[in-house]
KEDOZA-402698 format. One line per 8 residues: number of its first residue (from 1); for each residue x, y, z of C-alpha. Coordinates in nm, 3 decimals, padded with zeros to 5 digits. Layout:
NUM = X/Y/Z  ... $
***
This chain:
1 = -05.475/03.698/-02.134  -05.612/03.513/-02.405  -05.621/03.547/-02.731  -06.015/03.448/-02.790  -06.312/03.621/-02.754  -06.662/03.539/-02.648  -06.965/03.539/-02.903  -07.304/03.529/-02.741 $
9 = -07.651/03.498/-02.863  -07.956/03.460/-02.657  -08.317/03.326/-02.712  -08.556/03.381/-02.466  -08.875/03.228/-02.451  -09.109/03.445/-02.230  -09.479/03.297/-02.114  -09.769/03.528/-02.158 $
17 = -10.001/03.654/-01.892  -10.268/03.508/-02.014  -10.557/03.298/-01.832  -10.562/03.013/-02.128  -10.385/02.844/-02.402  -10.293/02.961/-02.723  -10.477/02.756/-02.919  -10.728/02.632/-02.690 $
25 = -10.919/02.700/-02.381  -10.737/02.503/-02.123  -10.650/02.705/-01.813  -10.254/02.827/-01.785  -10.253/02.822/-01.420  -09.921/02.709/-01.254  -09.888/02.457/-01.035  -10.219/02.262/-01.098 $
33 = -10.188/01.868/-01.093  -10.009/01.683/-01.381  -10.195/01.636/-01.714  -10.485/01.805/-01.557  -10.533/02.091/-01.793  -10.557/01.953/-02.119  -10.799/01.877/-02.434  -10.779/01.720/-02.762 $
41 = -10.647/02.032/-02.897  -10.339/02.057/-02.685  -10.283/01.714/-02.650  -10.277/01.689/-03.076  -10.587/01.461/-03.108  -10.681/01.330/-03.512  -10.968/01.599/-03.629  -10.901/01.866/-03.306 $
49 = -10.828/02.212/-03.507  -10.649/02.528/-03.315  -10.821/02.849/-03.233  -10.581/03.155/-03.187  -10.594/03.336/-02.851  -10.635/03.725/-02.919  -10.500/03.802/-02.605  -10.201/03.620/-02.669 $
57 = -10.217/03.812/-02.972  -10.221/04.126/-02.817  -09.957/04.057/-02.540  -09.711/03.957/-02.802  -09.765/04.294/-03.006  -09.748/04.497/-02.675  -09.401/04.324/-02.560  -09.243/04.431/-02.934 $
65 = -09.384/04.729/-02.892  -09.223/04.819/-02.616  -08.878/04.645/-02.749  -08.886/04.889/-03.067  -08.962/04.587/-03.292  -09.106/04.646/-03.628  -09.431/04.465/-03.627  -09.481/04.270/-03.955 $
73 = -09.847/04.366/-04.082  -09.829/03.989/-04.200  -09.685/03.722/-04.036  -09.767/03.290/-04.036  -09.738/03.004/-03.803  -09.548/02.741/-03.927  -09.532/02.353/-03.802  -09.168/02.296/-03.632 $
81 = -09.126/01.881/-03.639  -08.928/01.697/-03.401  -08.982/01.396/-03.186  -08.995/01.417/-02.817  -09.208/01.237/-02.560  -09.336/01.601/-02.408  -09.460/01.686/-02.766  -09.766/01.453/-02.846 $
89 = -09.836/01.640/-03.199  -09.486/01.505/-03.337  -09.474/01.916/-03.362  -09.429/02.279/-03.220  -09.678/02.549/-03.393  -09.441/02.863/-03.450  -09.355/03.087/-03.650  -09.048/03.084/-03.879 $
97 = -08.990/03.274/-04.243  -09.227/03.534/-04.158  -09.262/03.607/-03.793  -09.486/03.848/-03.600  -09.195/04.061/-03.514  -08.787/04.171/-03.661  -08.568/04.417/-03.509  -08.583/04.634/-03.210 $
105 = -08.296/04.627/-02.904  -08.238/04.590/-02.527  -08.014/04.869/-02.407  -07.744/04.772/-02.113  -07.518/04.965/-01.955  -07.187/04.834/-01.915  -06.830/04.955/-01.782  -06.735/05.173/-02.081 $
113 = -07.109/05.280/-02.126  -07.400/05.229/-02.288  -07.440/04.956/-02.593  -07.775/04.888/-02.799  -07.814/04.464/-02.792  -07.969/04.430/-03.121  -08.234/04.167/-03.195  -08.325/03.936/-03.490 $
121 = -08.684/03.815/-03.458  -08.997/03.787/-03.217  -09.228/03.545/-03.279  -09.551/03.368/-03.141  -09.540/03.009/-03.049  -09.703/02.719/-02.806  -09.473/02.531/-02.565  -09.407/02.172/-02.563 $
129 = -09.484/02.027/-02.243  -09.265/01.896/-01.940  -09.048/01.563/-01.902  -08.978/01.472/-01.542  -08.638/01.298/-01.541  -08.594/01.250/-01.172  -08.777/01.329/-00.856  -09.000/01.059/-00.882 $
137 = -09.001/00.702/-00.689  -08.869/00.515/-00.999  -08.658/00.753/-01.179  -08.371/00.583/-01.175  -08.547/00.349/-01.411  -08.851/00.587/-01.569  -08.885/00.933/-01.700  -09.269/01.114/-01.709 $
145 = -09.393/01.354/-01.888  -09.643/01.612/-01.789  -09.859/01.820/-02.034  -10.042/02.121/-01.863  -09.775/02.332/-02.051  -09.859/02.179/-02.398  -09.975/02.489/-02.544  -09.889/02.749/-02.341 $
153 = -09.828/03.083/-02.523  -09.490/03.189/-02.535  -09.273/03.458/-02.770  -08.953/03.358/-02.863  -08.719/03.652/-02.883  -08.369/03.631/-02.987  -08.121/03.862/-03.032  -07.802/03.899/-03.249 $
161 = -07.479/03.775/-03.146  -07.390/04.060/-03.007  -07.274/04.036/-02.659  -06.932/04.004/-02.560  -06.888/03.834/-02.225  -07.115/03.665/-01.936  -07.149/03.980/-01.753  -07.336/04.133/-02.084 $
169 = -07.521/03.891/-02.116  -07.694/03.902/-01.711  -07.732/04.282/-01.802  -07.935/04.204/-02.107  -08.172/03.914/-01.962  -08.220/04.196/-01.648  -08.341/04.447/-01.865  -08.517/04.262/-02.140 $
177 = -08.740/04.093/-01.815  -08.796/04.481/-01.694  -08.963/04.578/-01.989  -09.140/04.264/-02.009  -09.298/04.323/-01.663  -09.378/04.662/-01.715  -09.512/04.642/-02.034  -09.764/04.345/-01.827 $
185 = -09.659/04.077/-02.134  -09.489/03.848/-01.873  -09.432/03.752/-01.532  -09.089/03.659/-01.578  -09.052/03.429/-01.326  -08.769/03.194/-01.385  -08.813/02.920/-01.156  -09.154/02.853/-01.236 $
193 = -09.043/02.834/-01.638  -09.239/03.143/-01.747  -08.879/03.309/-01.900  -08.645/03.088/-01.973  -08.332/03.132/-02.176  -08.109/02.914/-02.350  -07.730/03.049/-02.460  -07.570/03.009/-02.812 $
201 = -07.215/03.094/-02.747  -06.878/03.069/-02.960  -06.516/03.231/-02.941  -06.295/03.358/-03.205  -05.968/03.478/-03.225  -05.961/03.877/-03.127  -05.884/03.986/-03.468  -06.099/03.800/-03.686 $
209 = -06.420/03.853/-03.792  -06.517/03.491/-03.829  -06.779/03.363/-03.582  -06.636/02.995/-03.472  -06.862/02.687/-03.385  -07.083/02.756/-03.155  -07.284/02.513/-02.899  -07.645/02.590/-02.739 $
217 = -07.663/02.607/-02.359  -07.953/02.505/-02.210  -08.135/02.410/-01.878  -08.037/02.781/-01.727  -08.336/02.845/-01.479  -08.138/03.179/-01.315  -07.986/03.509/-01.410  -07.690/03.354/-01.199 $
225 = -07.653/03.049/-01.382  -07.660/03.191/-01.714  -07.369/03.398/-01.621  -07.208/03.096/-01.445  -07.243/02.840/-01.769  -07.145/03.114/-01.979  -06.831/03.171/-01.801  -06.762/02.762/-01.761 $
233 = -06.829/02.733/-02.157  -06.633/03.006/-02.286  -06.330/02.848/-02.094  -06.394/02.473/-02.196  -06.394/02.618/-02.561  -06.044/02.871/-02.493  -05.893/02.554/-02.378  -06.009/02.289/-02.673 $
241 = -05.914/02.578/-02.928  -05.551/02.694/-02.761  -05.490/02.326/-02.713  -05.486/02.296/-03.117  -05.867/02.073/-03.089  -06.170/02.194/-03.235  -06.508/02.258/-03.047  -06.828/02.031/-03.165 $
249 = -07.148/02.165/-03.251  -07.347/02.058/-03.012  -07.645/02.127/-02.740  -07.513/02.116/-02.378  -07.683/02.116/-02.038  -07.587/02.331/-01.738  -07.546/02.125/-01.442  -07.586/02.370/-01.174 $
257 = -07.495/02.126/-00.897  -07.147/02.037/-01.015  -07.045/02.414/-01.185  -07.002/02.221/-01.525  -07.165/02.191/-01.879  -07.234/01.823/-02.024  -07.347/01.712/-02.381  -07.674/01.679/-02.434 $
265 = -07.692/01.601/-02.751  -07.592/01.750/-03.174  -07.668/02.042/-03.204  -08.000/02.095/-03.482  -08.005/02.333/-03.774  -08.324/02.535/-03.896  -08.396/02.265/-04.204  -08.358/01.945/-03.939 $
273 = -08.703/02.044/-03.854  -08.843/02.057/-04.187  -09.092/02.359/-04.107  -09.321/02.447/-04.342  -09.704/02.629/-04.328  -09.954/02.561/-04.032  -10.237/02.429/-04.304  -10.519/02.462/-04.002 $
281 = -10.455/02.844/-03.911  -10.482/03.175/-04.153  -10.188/03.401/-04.192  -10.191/03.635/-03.863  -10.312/04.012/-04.021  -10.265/04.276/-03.793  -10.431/04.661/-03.929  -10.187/04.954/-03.857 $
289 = -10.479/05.139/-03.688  -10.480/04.834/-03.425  -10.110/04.853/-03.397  -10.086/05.184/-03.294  -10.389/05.161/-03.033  -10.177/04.900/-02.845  -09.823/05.126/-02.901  -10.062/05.461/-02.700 $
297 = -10.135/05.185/-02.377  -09.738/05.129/-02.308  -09.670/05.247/-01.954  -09.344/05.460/-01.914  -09.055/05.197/-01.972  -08.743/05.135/-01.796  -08.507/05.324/-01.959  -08.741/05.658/-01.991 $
305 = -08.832/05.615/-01.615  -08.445/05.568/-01.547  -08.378/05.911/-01.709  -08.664/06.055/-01.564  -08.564/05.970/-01.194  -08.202/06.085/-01.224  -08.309/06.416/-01.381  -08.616/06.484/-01.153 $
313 = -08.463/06.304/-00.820  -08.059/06.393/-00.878  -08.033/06.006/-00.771  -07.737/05.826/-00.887  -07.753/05.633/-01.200  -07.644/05.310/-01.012  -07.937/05.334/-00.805  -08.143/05.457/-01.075 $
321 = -08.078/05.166/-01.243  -08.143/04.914/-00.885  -08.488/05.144/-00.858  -08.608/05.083/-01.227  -08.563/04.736/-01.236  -08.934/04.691/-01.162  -09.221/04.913/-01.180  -09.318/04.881/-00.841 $
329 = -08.994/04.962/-00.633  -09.005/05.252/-00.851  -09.311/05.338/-00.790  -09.226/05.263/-00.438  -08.938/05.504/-00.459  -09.118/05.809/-00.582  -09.378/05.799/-00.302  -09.104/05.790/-00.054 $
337 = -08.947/06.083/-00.219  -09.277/06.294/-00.238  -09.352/06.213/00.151  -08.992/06.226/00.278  -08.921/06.538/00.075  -08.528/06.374/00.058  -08.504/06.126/-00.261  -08.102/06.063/-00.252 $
345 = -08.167/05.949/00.141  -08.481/05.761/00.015  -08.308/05.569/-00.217  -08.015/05.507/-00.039  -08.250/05.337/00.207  -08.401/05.121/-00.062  -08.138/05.059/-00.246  -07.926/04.930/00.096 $
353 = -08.152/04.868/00.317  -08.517/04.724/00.184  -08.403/04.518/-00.078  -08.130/04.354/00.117  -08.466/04.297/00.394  -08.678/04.197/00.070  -08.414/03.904/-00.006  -08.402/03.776/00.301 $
361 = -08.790/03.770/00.334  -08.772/03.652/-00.010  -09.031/03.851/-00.095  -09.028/03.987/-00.481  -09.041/04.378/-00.543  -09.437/04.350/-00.573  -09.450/04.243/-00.212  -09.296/04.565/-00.006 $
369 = -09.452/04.536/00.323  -09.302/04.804/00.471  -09.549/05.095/00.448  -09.400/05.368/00.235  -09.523/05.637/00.488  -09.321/05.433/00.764  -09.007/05.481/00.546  -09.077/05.798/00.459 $
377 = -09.081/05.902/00.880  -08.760/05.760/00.945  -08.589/05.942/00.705  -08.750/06.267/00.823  -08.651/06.208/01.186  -08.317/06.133/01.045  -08.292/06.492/00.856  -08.445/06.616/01.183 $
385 = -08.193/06.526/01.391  -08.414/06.352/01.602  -08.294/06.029/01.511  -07.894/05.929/01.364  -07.834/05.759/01.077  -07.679/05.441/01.252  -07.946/05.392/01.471  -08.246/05.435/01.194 $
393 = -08.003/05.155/00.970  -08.000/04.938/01.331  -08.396/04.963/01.375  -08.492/04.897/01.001  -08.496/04.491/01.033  -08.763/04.506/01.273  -08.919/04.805/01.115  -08.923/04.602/00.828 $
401 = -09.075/04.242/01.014  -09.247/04.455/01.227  -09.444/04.760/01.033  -09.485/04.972/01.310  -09.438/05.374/01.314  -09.103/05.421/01.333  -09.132/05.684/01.599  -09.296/05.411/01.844 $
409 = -08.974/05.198/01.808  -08.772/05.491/01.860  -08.934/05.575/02.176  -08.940/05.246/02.301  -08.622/05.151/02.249  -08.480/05.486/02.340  -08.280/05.573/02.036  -08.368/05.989/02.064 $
417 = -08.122/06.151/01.950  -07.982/06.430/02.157  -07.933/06.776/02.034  -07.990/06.974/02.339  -07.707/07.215/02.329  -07.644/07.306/02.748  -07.621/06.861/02.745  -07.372/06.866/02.503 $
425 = -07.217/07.122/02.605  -07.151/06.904/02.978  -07.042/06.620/02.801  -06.774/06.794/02.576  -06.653/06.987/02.905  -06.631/06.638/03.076  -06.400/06.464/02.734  -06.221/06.768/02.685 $
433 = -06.102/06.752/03.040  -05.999/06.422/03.031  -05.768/06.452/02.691  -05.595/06.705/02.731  -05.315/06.607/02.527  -05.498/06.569/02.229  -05.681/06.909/02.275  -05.306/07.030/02.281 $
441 = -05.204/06.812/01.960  -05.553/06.932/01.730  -05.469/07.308/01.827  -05.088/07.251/01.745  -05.226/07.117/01.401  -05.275/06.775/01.429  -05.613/06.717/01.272  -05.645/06.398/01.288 $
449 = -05.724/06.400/01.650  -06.036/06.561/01.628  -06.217/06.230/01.520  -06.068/06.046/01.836  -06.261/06.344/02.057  -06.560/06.322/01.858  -06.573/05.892/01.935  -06.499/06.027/02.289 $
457 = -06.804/06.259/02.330  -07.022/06.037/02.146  -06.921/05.712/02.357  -06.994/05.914/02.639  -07.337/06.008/02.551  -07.435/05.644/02.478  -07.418/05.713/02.080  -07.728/05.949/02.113 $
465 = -07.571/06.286/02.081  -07.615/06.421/01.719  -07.287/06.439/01.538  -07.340/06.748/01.355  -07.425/06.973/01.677  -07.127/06.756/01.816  -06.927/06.872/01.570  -06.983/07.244/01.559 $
473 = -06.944/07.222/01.971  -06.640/07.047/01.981  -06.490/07.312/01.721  -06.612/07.567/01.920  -06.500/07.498/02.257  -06.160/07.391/02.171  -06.117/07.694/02.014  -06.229/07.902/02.371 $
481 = -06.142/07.925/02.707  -06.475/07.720/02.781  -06.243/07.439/02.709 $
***
């Protein structure tokens, strides 16, 4: 084992769902034509001036909300400087010393339970738009840049250093994009850029207190990845520090192709940018009274609607968890509960069954196509008896593709289950008849044996007989001279 630990930080940077810019009118709509969606405003024209978006205004202050931030009754935009060929204003309009936004947490659950990721700041800002390094003709000699995101709205939220290992940190980014989505402040859609994350992450020695030099990942466009570069960077920096080197401060880019992390470039400091006051927009003043009318519109959140389900439902909290990831598999959930009158079976279903069909679709949890009323019949003709577990689980793919009543497949494909006890009774005669040795064995004590004559009566009814009333026969009948 070694003797370092992981220190991780996060900073996400999550797009609002709104239909135009921050600061201008420009549409937001993804995946319109390069450099079509643009003005003077966006594109940092002499003489254009910004106009804030109250929407975006309002999106930000629900997604704190919702995060238990303490919303500042006073906060300012602030001009971030840097050069870059995506950022035609020589500058990034943000918000720094006194942001919209300062506390609140993401709660995770983790192997020895729960643990409150605190957070530092949340703050309003545009985004800077898009260079295209390859993929074109000519890139092997040209980069191009592309604009339409020059302005987007974004909040930047970023938490303390605070988690421990890669596997924390996938945990948090789940949740924190839960209550996102439910809260309606984001889409959270990673690969088309609307949450992305970048990583700050540094290891000390397990006793000290001091954090060590840290380096900023970047270019992490999946839950998967982050946890991936996280776990590649930890063990490039164990293995500079344990072989007696020291680790540089610097920005690094995930290359998700070759499983490795490769400089990028120093890493920058908060004064390298040289921020100071947005001269062209008024300090953002937010009235308490407004405040709380956006805190009263907050839907039930993840964690509350986890609680609720395990306590209402007596579901697991593993799948409690899987089922509260997004709003609408939960909501999913609790109408096949109501109908099927059988919530553990229902999400055990889900849990197993749709959502391995909804990744192979590759559909997202707010595309379910299978009807919950469909779902909800299978699982009453499995607690009818009518049909077995292993054949529902066998029809579900094409239940799924298909949407058709589940009792129509059934029939069709003549999966009834039989529970007809004078048919049973036959068939157990018949296998009881032909083992006799291991009827002798189970009634000399050998136990074991019974689940050999159960396989035997339920090969012999072509896997239709129900095990249950297979079961209680088979007891039975050993047990008499019907045997």
């Amino acid at each position: 084992m070694s003797d370092y630990q992981a220190v991780i930080g996060l900073e996400v940077h999550a797009q609002l769902k709104t239909r135009t810019k921050i600061f201008c009118s420009c549409p937001t709509t993804y995946g319109a034509p390069p450099n079509s969606q643009t003005c003077p405003v966006c594109l940092g024209h002499p003489g254009a001036l910004p106009v804030l978006n109250q929407k975006a205004v309002e999106l930000a202050v629900r997604g704190a909300l919702a995060l238990g931030c303490h919303i500042r009754p006073r906060s300012v935009f602030a001009r971030k400087n840097y050069f870059y060929p995506d950022l035609p204003k020589g500058y990034q309009i943000s918000q720094y010393e006194e942001p919209l936004a300062t506390g609140g947490s993401v709660r995770i659950e983790v192997d020895d339970g729960a643990r409150e990721i605190t957070l530092v700041r949340f703050h309003l800002e545009e985004d800077a738009g898009k260079s295209i390094h390859d993929g074109m003709p000519d890139s092997d000699r040209a980069s191009y840049v592309d604009l339409n995101r020059s302005g987007v709205p974004l909040v930047e939220i970023v938490s303390r250093p605070d988690l421990k290992t890669p596997k924390e940190a996938y945990l948090y980014l789940q949740r924190l994009r839960s209550i996102l989505r439910y809260a309606g402040v984001c889409d959270g859609n990673l690969e088309e850029g609307s949450m992305r994350c970048a990583a700050n992450v540094s290891i000390r020695r397990k006793e000290s207190r001091k954090l060590g030099t840290r380096t900023e990942l970047k270019n992490l466009n999946s839950f998967r990845n982050v946890r991936r570069a996280l776990d590649f960077e930890i063990a490039r920096q164990t293995e500079i520090a344990e072989g007696g080197g020291r680790v540089r401060q610097e920005t690094v880019l995930w290359d998700a192709a070759d499983a490795r992390t490769r400089p990028m470039r120093g890493k920058e400091e908060a004064h390298d940018y040289r921020y100071f006051p947005e001269p062209d927009l008024l300090p953002l003043v937010l009235e308490p009274a407004w405040i709380d009318q956006r805190r009263g519109t907050l839907p039930e959140l993840p964690a509350e609607r986890k609680q609720r389900l395990m306590a209402t439902y007596g579901i697991t909290q593993a799948d409690a968890h899987l089922l509260t990831l997004e709003r609408s598999l939960a909501d999913y959930f609790e109408e096949v509960a109501e109908l099927s009158g059988n919530a553990r079976t229902s999400a055990n279903f889900i849990v197993n069954d749709l959502l391995r069909e909804q990744k192979v679709a590759k559909h997202d949890e707010t595309n379910i196509p299978l009807p919950a009323r469909h779902l909800a019949e299978l699982i009453e003709m499995v607690d009818s008896g009518a049909v077995s577990v292993s054949a529902a689980r066998g029809l579900f793919e094409e239940l799924y593709v298909t949407r058709r009543p589940p009792a129509q497949l059934v029939r069709e494909k003549g999966l009834e289950q039989v529970s007809d006890v004078d048919t049973l009774r036959e068939v157990i005669r018949s296998v009881l008849q032909e083992s006799p040795g291991q009827v002798e064995q189970y009634r000399n004590g050998k136990a074991g044996v019974f689940g050999y004559l159960v396989g035997r009566v339920m090969r012999a009814s072509g896997g239709k007989a129900n095990p249950r009333t297979v079961n209680a026969l088979l007891k039975e009948m050993i047990g008499s001279s019907d045997s």
